[in-house]
C-alpha positions in Angstrom: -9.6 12.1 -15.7 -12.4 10.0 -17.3 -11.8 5.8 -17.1 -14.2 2.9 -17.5 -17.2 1.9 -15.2 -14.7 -0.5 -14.1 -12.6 -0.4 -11.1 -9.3 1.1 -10.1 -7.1 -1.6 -8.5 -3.7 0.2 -7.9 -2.3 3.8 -8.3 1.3 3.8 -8.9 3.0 7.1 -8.8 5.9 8.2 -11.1 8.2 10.2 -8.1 9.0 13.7 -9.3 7.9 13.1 -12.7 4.0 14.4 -13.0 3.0 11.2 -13.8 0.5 8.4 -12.6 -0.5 5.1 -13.4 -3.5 3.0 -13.2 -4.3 -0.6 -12.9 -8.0 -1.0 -13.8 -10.4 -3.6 -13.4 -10.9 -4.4 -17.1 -7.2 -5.5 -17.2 -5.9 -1.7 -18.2 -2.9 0.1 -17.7 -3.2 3.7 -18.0 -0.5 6.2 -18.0 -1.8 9.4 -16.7 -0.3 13.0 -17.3 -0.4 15.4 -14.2 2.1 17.9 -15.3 -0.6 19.9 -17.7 -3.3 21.4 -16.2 -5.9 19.4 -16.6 -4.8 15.6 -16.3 -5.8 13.5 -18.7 -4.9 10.1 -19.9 -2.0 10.0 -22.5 -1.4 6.3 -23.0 -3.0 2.9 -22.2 -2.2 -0.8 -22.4 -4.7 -3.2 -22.6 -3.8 -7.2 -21.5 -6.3 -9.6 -23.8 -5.4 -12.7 -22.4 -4.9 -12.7 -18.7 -6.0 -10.5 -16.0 -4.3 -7.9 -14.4 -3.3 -9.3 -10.0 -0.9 -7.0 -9.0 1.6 -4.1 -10.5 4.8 -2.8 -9.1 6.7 0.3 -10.4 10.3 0.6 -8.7 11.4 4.4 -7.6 13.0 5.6 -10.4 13.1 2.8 -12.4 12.2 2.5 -16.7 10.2 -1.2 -15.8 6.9 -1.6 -14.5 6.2 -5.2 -13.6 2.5 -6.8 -14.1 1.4 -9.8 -12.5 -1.5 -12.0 -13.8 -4.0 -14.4 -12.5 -1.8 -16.8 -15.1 1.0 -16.4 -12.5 3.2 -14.6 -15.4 5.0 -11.7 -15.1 5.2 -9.4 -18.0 7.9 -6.0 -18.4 6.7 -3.0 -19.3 8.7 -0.1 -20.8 7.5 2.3 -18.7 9.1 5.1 -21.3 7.0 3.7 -24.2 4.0 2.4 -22.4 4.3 -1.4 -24.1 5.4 -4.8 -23.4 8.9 -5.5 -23.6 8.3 -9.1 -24.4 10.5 -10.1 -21.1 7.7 -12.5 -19.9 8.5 -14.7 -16.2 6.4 -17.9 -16.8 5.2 -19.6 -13.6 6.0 -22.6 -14.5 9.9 -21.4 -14.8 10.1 -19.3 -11.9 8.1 -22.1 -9.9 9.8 -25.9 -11.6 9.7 -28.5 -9.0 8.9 -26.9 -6.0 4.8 -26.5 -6.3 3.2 -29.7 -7.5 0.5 -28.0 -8.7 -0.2 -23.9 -10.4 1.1 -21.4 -7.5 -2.3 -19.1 -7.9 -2.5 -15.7 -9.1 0.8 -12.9 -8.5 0.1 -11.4 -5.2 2.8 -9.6 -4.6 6.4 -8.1 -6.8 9.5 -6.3 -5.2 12.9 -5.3 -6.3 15.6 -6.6 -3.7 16.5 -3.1 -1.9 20.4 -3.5 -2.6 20.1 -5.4 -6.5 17.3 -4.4 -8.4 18.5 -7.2 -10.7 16.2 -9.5 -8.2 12.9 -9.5 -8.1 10.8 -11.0 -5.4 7.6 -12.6 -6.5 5.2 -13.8 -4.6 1.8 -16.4 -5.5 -1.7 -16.5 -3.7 -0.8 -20.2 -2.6 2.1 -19.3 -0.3 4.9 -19.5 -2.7 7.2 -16.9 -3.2 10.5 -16.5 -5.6 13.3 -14.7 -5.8 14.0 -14.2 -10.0 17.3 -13.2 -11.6 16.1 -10.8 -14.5 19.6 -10.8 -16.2 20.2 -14.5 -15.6 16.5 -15.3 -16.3 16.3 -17.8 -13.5 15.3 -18.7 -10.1 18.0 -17.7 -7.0 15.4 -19.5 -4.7 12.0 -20.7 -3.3 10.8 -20.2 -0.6 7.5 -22.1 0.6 5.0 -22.1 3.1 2.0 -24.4 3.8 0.3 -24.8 0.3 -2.7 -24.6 2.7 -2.3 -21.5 3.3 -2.9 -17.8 0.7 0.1 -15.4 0.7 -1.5 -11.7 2.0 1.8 -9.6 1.4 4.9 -9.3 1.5 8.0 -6.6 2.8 11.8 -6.2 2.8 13.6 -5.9 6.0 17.3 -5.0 6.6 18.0 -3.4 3.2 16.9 -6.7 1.2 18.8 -9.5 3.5 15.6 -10.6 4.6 12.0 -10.3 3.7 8.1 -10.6 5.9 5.4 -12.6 4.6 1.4 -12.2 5.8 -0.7 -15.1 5.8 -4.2 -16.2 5.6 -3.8 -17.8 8.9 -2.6 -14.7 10.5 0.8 -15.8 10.8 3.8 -13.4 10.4 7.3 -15.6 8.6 10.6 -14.1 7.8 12.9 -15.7 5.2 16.5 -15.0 4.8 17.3 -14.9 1.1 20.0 -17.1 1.7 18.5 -19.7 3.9 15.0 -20.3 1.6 15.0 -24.3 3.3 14.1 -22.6 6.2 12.0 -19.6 7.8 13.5 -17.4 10.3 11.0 -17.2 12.5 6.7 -17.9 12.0 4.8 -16.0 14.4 1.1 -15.4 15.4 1.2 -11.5 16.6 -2.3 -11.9 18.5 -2.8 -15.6 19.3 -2.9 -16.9 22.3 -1.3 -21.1 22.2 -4.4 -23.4 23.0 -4.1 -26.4 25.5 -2.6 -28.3 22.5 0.0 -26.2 22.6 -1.1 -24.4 18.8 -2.2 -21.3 18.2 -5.8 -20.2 18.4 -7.2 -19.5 14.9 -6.9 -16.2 13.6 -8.3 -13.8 10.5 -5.9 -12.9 7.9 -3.0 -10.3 8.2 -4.1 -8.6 4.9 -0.6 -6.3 4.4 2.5 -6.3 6.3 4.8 -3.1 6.4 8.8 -3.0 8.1 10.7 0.0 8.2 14.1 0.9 10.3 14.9 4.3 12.1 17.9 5.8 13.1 18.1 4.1 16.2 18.5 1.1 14.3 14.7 -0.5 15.4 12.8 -2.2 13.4 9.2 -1.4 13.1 6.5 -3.5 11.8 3.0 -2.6 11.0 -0.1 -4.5 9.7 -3.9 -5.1 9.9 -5.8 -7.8 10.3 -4.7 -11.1 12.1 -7.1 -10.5 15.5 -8.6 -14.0 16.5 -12.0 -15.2 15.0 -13.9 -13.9 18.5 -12.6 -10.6 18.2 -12.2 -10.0 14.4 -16.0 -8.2 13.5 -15.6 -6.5 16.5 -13.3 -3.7 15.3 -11.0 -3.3 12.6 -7.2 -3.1 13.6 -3.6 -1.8 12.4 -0.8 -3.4 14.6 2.5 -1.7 15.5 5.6 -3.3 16.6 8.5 -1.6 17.6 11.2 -3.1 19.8 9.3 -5.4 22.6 5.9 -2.7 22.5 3.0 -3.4 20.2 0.0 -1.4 20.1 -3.3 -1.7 18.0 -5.2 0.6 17.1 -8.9 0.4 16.5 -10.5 1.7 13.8 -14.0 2.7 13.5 -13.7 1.4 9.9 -12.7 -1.6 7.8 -8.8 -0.7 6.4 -9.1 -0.6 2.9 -4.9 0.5 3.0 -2.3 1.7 4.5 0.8 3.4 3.8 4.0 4.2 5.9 5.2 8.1 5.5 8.9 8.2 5.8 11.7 10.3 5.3 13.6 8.9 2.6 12.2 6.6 0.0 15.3 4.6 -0.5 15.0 1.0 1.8 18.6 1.2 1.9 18.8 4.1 4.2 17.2 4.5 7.7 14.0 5.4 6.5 12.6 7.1 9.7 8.8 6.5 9.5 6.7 9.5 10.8 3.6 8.8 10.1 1.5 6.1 9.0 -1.6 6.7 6.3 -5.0 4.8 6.7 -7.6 4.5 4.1 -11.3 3.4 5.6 -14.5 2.3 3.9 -15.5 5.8 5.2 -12.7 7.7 6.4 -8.5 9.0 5.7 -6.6 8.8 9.7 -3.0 9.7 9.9 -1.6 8.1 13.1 1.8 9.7 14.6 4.7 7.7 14.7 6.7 10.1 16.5 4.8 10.6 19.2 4.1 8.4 22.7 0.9 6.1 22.2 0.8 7.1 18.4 -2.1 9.3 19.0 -3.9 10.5 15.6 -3.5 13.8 13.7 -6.6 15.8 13.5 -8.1 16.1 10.3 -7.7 19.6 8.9 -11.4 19.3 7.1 -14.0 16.4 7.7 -13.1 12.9 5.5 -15.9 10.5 6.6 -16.9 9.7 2.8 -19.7 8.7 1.8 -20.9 9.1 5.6 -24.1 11.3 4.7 -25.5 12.3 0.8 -25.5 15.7 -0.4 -29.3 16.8 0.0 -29.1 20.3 -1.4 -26.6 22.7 -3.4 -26.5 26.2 -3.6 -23.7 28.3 -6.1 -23.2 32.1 -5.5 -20.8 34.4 -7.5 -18.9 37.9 -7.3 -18.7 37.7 -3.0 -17.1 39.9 -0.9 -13.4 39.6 -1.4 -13.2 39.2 2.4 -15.5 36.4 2.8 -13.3 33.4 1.3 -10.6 34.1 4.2 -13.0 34.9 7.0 -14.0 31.0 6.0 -10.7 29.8 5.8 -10.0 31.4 9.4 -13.1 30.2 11.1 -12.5 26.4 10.0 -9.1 26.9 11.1 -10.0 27.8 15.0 -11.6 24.4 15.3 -11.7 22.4 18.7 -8.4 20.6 19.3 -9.9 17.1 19.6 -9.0 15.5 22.8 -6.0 12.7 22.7 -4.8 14.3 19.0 -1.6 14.5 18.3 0.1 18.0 19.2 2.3 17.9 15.5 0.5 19.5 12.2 -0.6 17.9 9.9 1.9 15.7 7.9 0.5 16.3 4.3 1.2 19.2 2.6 2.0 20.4 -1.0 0.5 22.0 -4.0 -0.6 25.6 -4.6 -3.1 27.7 -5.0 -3.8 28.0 -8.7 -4.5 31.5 -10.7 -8.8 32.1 -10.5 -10.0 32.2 -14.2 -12.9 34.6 -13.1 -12.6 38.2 -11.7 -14.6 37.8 -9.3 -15.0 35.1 -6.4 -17.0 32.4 -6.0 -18.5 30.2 -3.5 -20.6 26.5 -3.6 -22.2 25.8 -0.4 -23.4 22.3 0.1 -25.8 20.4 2.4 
């Protein structure tokens, strides 16, 4: 599939459905068609007036929401592919409680148990809970207008949510108690002799998910103190009392926690946790002691060295493909690997066009 020069901001999957869709730098939405064999784009939106911050598309629901550097949110018919003309107006959802504009949409959520409220959140700290039937606020919540909202994440089935911040500081609101934080903590600072907390980098996304067991377990990156941060590039995991980091020979461009069930109002069960570097894809074990990495099946250090040399050969030995496959497949077990397989799987082999195989061999 073919788009513009311009970037791709967010991929939001359609569950189940063969579907994909796009968020592009030039302020596009694209719906994209996986179910054919050859994907292609089959519809696009284009916003004119305002730019395109951050998308969310619920599990199973007909409503993508689009967030703008306005600070608007705008419904799209994800059926149709166009605007519904249910707009959220900052200056609505927001009334008294910023004196000035809130900043851009940085982050949107349906509440886990009512999707009929939606959690928005604004780069200047600010985040709202809206009532899309009642077309209203519930509540505000507010931080230090000094400070840029990161993310945000749902905790015990929408009773509660986790905000990141610019100062890497970790606060949880209860929906009913928006006066008030829950708690504001610094994960990795230590308190100075003034009794504050040392300055720390940004804690870029924030992720909580619950197991059977009932525990809570929260992971993020970023928020390592100034000396450290430049040093090494870190995803945090807190479960129960423990919390381990992980350094990454990589910046973390994303990350994504695998679980069981996609519904927030079951135990979800995380197994696994997905991390996209500048240069490489890591899957780190949750279920395992020390959440030692999964080996790659194949090498993903993009971009690491360039292609210097390509060589295409046709109608090989029937043989030879498998003898390949079988070779890469006795690799050396890398030392401190986790023992499980390889969590991703799915897909199939798809029928050869040609009579005869073929091979590309690159260097």
């Amino acid at each position: 599939m073919e788009h513009s020069d311009f970037p791709i901001l967010q991929l939001l999957f359609l569950i189940n459905e063969g579907a994909l869709v796009t968020v592009t730098g030039d302020d596009y939405l694209h719906m994209c068609n996986l179910r054919q064999k050859k994907p292609e784009i089959a519809q696009s939106l284009k916003f004119q007036k305002e730019r395109l911050t951050h998308c969310h598309l619920p599990f199973q629901s007909k409503w993508l929401y689009a967030g703008t550097d306005k600070g608007n949110v705008h419904l799209v018919n994800v059926e149709s592919f166009t605007l519904s003309g249910y707009i959220i107006y900052w200056n609505k959802a927001v009334e008294l409680s910023c004196k000035t504009h809130p900043g851009s949409v940085v982050h949107l959520s349906e509440n886990p148990l009512d999707s009929n409220k939606l959690l928005i959140g604004f780069d200047k700290g600010l985040v709202v809970l809206w009532d899309l039937r009642n077309k209203a606020a519930d509540a505000r919540f507010s931080s230090s207008e000094s400070l840029n909202l990161k993310s945000v994440a749902w905790q015990l089935e929408g009773r509660q949510f986790i905000c990141s911040q610019s100062d890497g500081s970790l606060t949880t609101w209860n929906v009913k108690v928006p006066n008030k934080p829950i708690s504001v903590v610094y994960p990795h600072a230590k308190s100075l002799i003034d009794g504050k907390p040392e300055p720390c980098n940004g804690i870029y996304k924030v992720e909580s998910k619950i197991n059977r067991a009932g525990e809570v377990i929260t992971v993020f990156s970023g928020g390592l103190p100034y000396e450290e941060q430049g040093k090494t590039s870190s995803l945090t995991i807190q479960q129960g009392r423990s919390t381990t980091v992980l350094e990454m020979d990589y910046s973390i461009v994303d990350f994504v926690t695998l679980c069981e069930t996609p519904w927030q109002t079951e135990y979800q069960e995380p197994y696994a946790i997905v991390v996209l570097l500048a240069r490489d894809l890591v899957l780190v074990d949750l279920t395992s002691p020390g959440f030692p990495c999964f080996q790659n099946p194949y090498p993903m250090d993009f971009h690491k060295s360039p292609v210097t040399y390509c060589a295409y050969f046709a109608d090989c030995p029937n043989d030879l493909i498998p003898a390949f496959y079988s070779v890469g497949s006795m690799g050396t077990k890398q030392c401190g690997c986790s023992d499980k397989d390889w969590p991703i799987d799915g897909g199939e082999w798809g029928t050869a066009t040609l009579s005869y195989p073929e091979i590309v061999i690159t260097g």
